[in-house]
N, C-alpha and C positions, 0 to 999 in steps of 0.2 A: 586687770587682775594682777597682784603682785606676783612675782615670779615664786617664792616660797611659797605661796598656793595653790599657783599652777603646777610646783614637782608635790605637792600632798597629794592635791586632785588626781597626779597621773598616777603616781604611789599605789591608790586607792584601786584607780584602773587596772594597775598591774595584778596587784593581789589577787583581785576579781577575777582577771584572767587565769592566774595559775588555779586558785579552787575549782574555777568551772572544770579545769582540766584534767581535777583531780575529781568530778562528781563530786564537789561538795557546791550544789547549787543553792543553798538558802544562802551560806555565808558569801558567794559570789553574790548574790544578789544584795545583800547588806552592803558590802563593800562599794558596788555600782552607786548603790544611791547614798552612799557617804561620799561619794566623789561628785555626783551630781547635787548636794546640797552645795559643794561650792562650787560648781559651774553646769547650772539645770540645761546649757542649753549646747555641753560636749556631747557633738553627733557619735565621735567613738563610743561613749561612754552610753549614751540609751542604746547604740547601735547593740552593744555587747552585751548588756544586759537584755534587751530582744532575744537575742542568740540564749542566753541563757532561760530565759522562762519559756523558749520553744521546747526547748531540751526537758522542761519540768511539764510540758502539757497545756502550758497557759497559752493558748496560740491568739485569742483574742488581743489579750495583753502585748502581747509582743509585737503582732502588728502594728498595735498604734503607737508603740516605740519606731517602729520601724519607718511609720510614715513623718513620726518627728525628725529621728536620723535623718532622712532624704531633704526633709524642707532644710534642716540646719543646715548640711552638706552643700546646696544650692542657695542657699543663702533667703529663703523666705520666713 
């Protein structure tokens, strides 16, 4: 991945983070998966968005974010 995609991708993660922090969780959640169409397989990135659709009630959802984080994280 080129390096100019990799700071949009993080850009993207940033964002996500300050909304969620601010309870705006849809637009977090857009953001997350603007980051993740350029890199579907940043463990931060489903990690966080996880975090956030637990926050919204989606607790199925998020889980399986969460078990993808873990595989990425460890490398499966």
């Amino acid at each position: 991945m080129e390096l100019e995609q990799l700071k949009k991708e993080q850009d993207w993660v940033n964002e996500g983070n300050l909304k969620d922090s601010q309870g705006r969780y849809e637009e977090a959640i857009a953001d997350y998966d603007k980051a993740l169409q350029i890199d579907p397989d940043d463990a931060d990135a489903l990690f966080d968005k996880a975090e956030t659709l637990q926050k919204m009630g989606k607790r199925k959802e998020a889980e399986l974010l969460v078990e993808k984080a873990l595989n990425e994280y460890i490398g499966n």
